[in-house]
FILUMMI-167578 format. One record per residue (C-alpha): x, y, z. Coordinates in Angstrom, 2 decimals, m for minus. Layout:
// residues N
[r [X,Y,Z]]
...
This chain:
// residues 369
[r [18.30,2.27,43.76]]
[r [16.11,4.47,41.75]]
[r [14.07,3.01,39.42]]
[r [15.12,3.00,35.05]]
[r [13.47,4.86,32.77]]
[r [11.00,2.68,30.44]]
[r [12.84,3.75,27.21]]
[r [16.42,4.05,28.69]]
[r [15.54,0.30,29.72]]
[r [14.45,m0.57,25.55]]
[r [17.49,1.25,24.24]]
[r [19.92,m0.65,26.52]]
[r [18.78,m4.04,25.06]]
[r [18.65,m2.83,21.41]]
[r [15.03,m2.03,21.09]]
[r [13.92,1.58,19.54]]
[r [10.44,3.03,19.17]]
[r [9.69,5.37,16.37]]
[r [7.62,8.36,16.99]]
[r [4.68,7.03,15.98]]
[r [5.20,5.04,19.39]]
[r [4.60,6.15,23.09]]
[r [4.99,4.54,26.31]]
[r [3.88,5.48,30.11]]
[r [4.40,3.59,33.36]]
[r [1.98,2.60,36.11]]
[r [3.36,1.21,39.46]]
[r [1.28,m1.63,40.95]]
[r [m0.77,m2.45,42.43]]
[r [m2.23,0.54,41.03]]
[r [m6.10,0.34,42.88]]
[r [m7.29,1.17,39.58]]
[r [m10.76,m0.75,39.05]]
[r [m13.29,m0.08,36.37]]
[r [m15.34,m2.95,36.76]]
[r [m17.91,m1.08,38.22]]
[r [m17.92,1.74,35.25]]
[r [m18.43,m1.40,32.91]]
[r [m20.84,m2.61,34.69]]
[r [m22.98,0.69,34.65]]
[r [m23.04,0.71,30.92]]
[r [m23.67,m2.36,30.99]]
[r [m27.02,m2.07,33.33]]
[r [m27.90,0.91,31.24]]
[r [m27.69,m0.95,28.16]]
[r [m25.70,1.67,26.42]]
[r [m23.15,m1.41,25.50]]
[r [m26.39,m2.69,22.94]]
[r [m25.64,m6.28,22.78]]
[r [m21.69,m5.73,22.53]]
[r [m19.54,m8.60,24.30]]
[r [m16.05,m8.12,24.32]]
[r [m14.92,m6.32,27.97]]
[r [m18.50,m6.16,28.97]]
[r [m18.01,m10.23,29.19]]
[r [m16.53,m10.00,32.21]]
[r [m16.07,m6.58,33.84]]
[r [m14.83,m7.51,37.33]]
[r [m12.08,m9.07,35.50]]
[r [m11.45,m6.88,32.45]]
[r [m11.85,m3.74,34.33]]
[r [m9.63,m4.75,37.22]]
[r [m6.04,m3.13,37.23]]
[r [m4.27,m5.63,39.66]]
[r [m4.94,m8.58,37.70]]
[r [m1.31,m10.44,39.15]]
[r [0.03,m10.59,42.36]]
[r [3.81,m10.90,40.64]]
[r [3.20,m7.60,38.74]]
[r [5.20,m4.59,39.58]]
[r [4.67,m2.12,36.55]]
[r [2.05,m1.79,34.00]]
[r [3.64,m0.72,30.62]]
[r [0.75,1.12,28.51]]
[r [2.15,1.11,24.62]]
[r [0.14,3.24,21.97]]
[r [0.39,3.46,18.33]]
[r [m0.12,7.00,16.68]]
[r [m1.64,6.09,12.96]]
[r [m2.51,9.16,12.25]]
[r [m2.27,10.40,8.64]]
[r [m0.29,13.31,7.56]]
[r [m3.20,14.11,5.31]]
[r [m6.55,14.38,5.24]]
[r [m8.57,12.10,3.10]]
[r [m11.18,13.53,1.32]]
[r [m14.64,12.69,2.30]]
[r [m16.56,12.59,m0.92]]
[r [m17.05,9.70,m2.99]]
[r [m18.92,9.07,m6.06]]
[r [m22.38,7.07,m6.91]]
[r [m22.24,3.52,m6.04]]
[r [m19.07,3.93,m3.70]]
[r [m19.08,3.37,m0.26]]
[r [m16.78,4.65,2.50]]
[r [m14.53,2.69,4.65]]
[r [m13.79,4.49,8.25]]
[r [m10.09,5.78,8.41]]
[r [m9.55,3.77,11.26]]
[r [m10.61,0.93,9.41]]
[r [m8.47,1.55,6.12]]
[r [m6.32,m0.86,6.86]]
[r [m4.78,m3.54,9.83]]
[r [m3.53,m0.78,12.14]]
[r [m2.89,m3.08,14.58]]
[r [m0.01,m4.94,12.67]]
[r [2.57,m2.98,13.81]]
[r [1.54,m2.46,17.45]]
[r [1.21,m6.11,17.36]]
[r [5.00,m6.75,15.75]]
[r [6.34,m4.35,18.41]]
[r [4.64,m5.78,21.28]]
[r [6.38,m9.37,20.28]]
[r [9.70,m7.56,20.21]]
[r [9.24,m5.97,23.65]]
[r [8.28,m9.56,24.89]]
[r [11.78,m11.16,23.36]]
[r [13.36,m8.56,25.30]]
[r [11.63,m9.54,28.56]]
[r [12.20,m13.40,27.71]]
[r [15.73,m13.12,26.87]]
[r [16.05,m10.83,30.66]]
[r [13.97,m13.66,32.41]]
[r [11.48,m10.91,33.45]]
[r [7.84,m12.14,33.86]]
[r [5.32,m10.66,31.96]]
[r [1.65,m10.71,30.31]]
[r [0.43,m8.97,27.19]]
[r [m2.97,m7.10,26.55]]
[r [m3.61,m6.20,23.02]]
[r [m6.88,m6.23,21.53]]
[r [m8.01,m8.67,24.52]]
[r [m11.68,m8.66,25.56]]
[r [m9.64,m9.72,29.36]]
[r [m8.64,m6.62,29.93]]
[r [m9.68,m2.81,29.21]]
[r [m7.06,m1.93,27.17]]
[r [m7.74,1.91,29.19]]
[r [m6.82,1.43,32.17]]
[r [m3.63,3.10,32.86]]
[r [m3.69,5.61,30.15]]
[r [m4.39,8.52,32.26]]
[r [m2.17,7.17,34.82]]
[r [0.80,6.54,33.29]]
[r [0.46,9.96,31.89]]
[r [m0.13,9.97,28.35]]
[r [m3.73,11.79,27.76]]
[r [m7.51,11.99,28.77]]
[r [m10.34,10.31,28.00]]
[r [m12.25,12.70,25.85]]
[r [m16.18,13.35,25.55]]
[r [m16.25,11.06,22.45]]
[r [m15.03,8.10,24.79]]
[r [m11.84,8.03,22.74]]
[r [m8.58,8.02,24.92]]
[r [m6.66,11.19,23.61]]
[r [m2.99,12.04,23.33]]
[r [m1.71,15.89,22.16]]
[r [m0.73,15.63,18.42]]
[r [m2.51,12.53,18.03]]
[r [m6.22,12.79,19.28]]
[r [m7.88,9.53,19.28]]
[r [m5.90,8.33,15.92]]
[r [m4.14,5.70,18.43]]
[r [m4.52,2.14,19.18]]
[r [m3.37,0.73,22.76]]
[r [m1.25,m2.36,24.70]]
[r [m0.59,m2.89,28.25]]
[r [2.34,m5.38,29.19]]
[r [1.97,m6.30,32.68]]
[r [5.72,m7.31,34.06]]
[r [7.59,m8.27,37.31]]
[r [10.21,m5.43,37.33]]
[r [9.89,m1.67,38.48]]
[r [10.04,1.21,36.36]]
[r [10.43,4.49,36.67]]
[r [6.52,5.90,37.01]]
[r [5.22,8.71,34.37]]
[r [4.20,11.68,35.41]]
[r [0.56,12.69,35.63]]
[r [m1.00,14.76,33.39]]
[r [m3.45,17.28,33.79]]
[r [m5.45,17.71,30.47]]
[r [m9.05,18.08,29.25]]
[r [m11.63,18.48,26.55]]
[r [m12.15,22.06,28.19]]
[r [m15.70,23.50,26.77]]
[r [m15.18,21.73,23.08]]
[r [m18.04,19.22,22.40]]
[r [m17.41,19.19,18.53]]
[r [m17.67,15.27,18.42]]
[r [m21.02,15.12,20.22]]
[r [m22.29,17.96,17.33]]
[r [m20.53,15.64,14.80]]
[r [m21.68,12.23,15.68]]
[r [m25.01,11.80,13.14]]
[r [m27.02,9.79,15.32]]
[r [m27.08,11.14,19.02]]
[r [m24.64,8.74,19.91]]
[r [m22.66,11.05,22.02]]
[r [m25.49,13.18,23.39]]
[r [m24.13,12.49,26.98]]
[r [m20.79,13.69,28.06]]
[r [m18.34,11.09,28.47]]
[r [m20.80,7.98,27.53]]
[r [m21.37,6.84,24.16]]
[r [m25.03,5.04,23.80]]
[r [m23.94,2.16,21.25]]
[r [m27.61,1.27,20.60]]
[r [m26.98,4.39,18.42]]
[r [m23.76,4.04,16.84]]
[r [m23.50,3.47,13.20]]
[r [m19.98,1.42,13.72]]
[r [m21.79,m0.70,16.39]]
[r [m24.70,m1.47,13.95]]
[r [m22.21,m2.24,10.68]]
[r [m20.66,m4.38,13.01]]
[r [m23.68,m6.36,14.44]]
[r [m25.27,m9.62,13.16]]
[r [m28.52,m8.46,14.30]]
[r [m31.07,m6.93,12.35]]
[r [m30.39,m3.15,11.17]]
[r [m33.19,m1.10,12.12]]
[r [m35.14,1.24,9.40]]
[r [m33.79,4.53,10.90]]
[r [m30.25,3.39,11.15]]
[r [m30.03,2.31,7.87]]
[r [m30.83,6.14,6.48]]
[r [m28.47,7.07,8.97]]
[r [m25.52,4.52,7.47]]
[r [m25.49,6.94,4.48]]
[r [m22.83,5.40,2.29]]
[r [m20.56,4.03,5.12]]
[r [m19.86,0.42,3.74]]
[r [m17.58,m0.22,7.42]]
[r [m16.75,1.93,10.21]]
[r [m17.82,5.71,11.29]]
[r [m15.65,8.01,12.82]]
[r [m17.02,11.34,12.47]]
[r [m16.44,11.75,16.36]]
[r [m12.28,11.05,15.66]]
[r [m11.94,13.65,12.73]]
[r [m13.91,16.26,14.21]]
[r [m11.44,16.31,17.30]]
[r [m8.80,19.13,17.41]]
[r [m6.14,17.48,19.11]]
[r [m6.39,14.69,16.21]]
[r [m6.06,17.13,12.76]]
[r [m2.72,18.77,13.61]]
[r [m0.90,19.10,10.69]]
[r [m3.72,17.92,8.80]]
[r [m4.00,20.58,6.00]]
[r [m3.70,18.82,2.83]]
[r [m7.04,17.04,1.68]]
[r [m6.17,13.73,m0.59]]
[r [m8.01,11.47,m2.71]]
[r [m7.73,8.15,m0.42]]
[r [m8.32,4.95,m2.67]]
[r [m8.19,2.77,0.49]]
[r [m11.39,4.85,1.86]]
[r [m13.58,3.84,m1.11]]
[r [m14.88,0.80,m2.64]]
[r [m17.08,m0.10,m5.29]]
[r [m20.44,m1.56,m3.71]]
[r [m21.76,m3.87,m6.49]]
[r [m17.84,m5.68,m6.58]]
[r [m19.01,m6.07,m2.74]]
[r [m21.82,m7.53,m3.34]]
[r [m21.00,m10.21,m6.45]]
[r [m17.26,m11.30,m4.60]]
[r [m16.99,m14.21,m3.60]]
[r [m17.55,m14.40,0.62]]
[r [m14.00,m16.38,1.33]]
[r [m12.08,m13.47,m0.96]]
[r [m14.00,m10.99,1.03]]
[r [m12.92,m12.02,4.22]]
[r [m9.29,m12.03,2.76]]
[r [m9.52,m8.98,1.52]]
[r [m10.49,m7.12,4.79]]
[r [m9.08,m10.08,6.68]]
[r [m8.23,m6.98,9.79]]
[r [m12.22,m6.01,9.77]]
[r [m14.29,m7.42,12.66]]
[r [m16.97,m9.47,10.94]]
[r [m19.46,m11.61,12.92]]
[r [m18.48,m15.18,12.59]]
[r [m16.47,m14.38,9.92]]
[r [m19.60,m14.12,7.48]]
[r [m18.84,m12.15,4.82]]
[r [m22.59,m11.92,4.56]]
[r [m22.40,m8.53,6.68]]
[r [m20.47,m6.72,4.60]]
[r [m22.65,m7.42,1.68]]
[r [m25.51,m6.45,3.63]]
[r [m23.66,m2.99,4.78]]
[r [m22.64,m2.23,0.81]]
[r [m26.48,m3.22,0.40]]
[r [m27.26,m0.58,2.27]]
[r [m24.78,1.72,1.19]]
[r [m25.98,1.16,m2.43]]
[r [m29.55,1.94,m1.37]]
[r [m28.41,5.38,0.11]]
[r [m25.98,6.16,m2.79]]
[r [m27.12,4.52,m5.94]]
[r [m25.79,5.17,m9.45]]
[r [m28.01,4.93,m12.67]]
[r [m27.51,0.85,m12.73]]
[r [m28.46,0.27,m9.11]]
[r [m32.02,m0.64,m9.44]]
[r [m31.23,m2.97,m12.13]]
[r [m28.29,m4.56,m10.54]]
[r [m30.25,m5.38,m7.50]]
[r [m33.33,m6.73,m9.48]]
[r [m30.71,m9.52,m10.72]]
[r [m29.26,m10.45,m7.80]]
[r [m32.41,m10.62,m5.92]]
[r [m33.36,m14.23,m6.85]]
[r [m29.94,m15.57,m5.58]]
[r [m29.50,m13.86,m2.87]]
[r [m29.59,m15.34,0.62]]
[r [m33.20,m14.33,2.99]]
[r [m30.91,m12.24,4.89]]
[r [m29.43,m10.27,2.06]]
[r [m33.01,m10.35,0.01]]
[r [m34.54,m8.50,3.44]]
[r [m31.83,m5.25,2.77]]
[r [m32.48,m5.17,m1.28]]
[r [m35.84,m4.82,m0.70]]
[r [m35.36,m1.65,1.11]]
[r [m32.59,m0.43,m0.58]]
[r [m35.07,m0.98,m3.84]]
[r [m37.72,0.63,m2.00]]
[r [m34.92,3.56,m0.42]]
[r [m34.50,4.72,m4.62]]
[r [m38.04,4.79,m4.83]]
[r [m38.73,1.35,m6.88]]
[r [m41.43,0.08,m5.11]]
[r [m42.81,m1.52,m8.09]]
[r [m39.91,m3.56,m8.67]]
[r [m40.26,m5.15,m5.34]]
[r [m44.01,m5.95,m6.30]]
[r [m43.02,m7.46,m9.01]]
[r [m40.31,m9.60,m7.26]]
[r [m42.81,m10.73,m4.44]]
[r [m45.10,m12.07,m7.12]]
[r [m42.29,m13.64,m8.84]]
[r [m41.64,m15.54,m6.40]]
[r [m44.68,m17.85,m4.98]]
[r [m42.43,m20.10,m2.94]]
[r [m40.83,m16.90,m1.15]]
[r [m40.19,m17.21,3.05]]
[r [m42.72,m15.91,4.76]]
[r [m39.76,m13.28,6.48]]
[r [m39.10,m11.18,3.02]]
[r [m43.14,m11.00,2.64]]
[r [m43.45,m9.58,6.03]]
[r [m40.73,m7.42,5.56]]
[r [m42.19,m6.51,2.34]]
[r [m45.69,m5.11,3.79]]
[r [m43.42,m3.61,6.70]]
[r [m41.94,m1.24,4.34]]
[r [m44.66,m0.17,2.33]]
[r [m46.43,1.25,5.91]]
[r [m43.00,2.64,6.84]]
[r [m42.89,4.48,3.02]]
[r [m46.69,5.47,2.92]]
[r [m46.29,7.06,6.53]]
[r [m42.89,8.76,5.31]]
[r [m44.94,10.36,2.74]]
């Protein structure tokens, strides 16, 4: 009996898939492994201090994870805009990554429950992957035929690029396998030119100790030259994803994108339970909306309007040691180092920390000079 068709199968049992949907079949057990390619990174420390897959890689990166399984179903979501949102943004705004405007995931998420009422209501076995530090969400893109992993790292599809977010569904039934595919980043390297840190200096291997989405990301302390290289990203970078090709077909049109902007001092002064609310989808270390005041910090220090200095002067006293650590440069980034004098000797009682960090950054602007 020859084996159904993935979406013949959905449409049978009522389920449709718009076109911002794609599917692709691997047959297991598939041998596919990447443990080992984790692992590498890993050893190389080109994962910084990232958890997630790198957790566990003989178990995230291993294909065959069930003995029952007989197909792995690999859903993406295309969220690609029509448009293209303009990049510019005024003094005191910060930038939100497109792939970060807003929770993406949603409806990847909403279809992925449908597909599993399908499989429940059939009595077919089955396991989900979305999002899942358990499993590398990769794994049988290429094989179940629906792109390439590019030179960015991103997993690309034709028409979509790397706007796409991805789901496996491991299940006990046999489907009809997708073809392979035979596609390639050819001689373009336009997201290692466009990446602003040397992130992407080696083909194929992104060196997250250098990525400005890792750092924004990261509880840890943001180093000097990263900060300058932030710019006015409040969350997110993905100059690698719009500089693709395959990723700005159709994208003529240049828009004004409200949900790509936001004002950095309305960061700063909210309230840290209606922050996480607000970007409730963002990934925010231990849900501290603490880091996303210290990334508009930042992003205030390298695009300030006339009230800035001002603004930061008040909020100093208030402010938690972490946060005080970033106004200080961002005070000293718009060339107030006077102000921060004057704060320091404000302040007898101050932490030891912001002192240090104080006498750090008059060395780091004397030699800058």
């Amino acid at each position: 009996m020859k084996d159904i068709n993935v979406i013949n199968f959905f449409e049978e049992n009522n389920l449709n898939f718009s076109s911002n949907f794609n599917l692709g079949v691997t047959n297991l057990p598939s041998k596919l492994n990447f443990g080992e390619e984790i692992n590498n990174i890993k050893n190389n420390q080109l994962h910084a201090n990232m958890k997630f897959t790198f957790s566990n890689p003989e178990y995230s990166g291993l294909g065959d994870k069930f003995d029952w399984a007989k197909s792995a179903i690999l859903i993406t979501y295309n969220y690609k805009n029509k448009t293209q949102p303009s990049m510019l943004t005024s003094p005191g705004y910060g930038q939100i990554a497109r792939f970060a405007e807003e929770d993406y995931y949603l409806p990847l998420k909403n279809k992925i429950i449908e597909i599993e009422r399908v499989f429940e209501k059939l009595n077919i076995k089955f396991k989900s992957f979305i999002d899942n530090p358990n499993h590398y969400d990769r794994t049988f893109f290429v094989s179940s035929g629906l792109g390439w992993q590019g030179k960015s790292t991103m997993m690309l599809t034709p028409g979509a690029g790397p706007w796409q977010l991805l789901a496996t569904i491991y299940v006990d039934h046999t489907f009809e396998e997708s073809e392979n595919t035979n596609y390639s980043c050819g001689e373009c390297n336009l997201c290692q030119i466009s990446c602003p840190t040397g992130a992407l200096n080696s083909e194929y291997k992104l060196d997250s100790n250098k990525c400005i989405s890792y750092w924004l990301q990261s509880p840890e302390l943001i180093p000097y030259e990263m900060r300058d290289s932030i710019g006015n990203k409040f969350y997110g970078c993905d100059d690698c994803l719009t500089s693709c090709p395959p990723g700005q077909e159709n994208n003529n049109v240049v828009i004004f994108n409200k949900n790509q902007q936001v004002n950095l001092e309305a960061i700063i002064k909210e309230d840290n339970e209606k922050l996480n609310e607000m970007f409730y989808w963002f990934y925010i270390p231990k849900r501290n909306a603490e880091y996303l005041k210290r990334n508009a910090i930042i992003a205030l220090g390298n695009n300030p309007d006339q009230n800035t200095s001002s603004f930061l002067e008040k909020i100093y006293p208030e402010s938690s040691s972490h946060l005080k650590i970033y106004i200080m440069w961002a005070l000293f980034k718009i060339g107030n180092n006077d102000v921060c004098q004057n704060l320091i000797n404000s302040f007898d009682s101050e932490e030891n920390s912001i002192k240090e960090e104080y006498e750090k950054l008059k060395k780091v602007i004397s030699l800058a000079k």
